[in-house]
N, C-alpha and C positions, 0 to 999 in steps of 0.2 A: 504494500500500500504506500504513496506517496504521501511525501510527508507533507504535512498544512502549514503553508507559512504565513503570521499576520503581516500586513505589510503596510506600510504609515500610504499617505495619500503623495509624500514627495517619492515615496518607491515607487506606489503608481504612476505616476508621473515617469519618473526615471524609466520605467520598462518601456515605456511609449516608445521613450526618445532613444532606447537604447535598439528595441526594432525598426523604429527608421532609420536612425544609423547604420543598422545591418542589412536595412531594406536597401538604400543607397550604396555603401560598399559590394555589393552583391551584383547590381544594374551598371557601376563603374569600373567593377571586372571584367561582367560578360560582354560589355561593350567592344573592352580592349582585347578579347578573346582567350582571357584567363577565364581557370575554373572556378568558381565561387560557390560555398557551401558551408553551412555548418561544420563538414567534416574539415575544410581548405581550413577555414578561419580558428578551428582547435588544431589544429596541425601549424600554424602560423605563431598562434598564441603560447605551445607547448604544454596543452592541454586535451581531453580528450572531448570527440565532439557531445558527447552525452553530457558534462559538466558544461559546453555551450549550452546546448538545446535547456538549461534550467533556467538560466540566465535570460532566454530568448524565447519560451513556450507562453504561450498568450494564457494560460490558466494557472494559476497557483507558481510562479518565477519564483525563484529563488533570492530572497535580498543580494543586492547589488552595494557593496561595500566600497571604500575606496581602493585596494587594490586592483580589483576584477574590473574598474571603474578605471583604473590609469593603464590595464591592459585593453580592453576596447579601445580605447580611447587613439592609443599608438595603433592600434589594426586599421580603427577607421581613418585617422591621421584626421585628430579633430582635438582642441582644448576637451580635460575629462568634465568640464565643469558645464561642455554641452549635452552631457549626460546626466551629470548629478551636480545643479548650478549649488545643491543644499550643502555640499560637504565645500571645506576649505581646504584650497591648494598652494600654501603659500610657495610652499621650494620649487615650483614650476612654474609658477606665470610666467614670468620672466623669459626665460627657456622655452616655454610655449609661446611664446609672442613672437619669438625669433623664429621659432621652427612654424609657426603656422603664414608670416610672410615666405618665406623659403619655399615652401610647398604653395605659394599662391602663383610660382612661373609654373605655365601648361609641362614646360620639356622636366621638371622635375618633379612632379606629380604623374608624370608616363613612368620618367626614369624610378619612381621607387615604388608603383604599381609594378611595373614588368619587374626590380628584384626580388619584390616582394611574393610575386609567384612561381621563383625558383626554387629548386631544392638547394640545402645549404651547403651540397658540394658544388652545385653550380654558382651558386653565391661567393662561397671563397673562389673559383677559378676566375668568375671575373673581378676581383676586386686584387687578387695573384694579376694578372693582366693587365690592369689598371696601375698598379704599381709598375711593374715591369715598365708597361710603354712611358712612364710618364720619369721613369730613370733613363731609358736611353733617350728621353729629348732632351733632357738637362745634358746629359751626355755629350750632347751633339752639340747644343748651345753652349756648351764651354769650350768646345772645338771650333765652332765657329767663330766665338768673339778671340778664340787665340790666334786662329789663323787670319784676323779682323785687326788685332794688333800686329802683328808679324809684317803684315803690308799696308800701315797704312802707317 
């Protein structure tokens, strides 16, 4: 038997917003032709999708604390306080305010949708790759600007 949980009227609330946030990350996957799902987003989160679906089931949810609240929150890449505006976040605003400009250019809201649907050996390869290329251009630009004094 599932267990009965009471939940304040800001909980209610909070599941609302925490389903259309999931209702929106879901539609801005399958747009970009990633998979999106309960199971995608406990696989993302490092959790399993049945402890989602508590969180996210329209009858009897599971309170939504602030942890599970600043893990949404990074999945959907949204401030957590647009899920639960009730709880206080002071060691993040700051750091959310930065990170939610950052994510307001289109190419870096692609760029961490598409990493974000890798597996995380294809994640380290490109970020191994990403390193790599970005040593041999320094490489190259130190060769350049020597060969740049040399002749000039």
């Amino acid at each position: 038997m599932a267990r009965k949980y009471e939940l304040s009227e800001a909980d209610r609330e909070a599941h609302k917003r925490l389903r259309a946030h999931f209702q929106q990350w879901k539609h801005r996957r399958e747009q970009a032709g990633m998979p999106a799902s309960q199971e995608i987003a406990a696989e993302l989160m490092g959790r399993t999708q049945g402890a989602i679906s508590h969180y996210l089931r329209p009858s009897n949810p599971a309170p939504i604390g602030a942890e599970i609240t600043l893990e949404f929150a990074r999945l959907f890449q949204v401030h957590p306080g647009e899920i639960r505006p009730d709880l206080p976040y002071p060691e993040i605003r700051e750091e959310s305010a930065s990170y939610a400009a950052d994510i307001d250019d289109p190419r870096i809201k692609a760029l961490i949708q598409y990493f974000k649907g890798l597996t995380t050996e294809q994640q380290d390869e490109v970020i191994r790759d990403i390193q790599e290329t970005k040593q041999r251009n320094e490489s190259l630009l130190k060769q350049l600007l020597s060969i740049s004094k040399d002749t000039g």
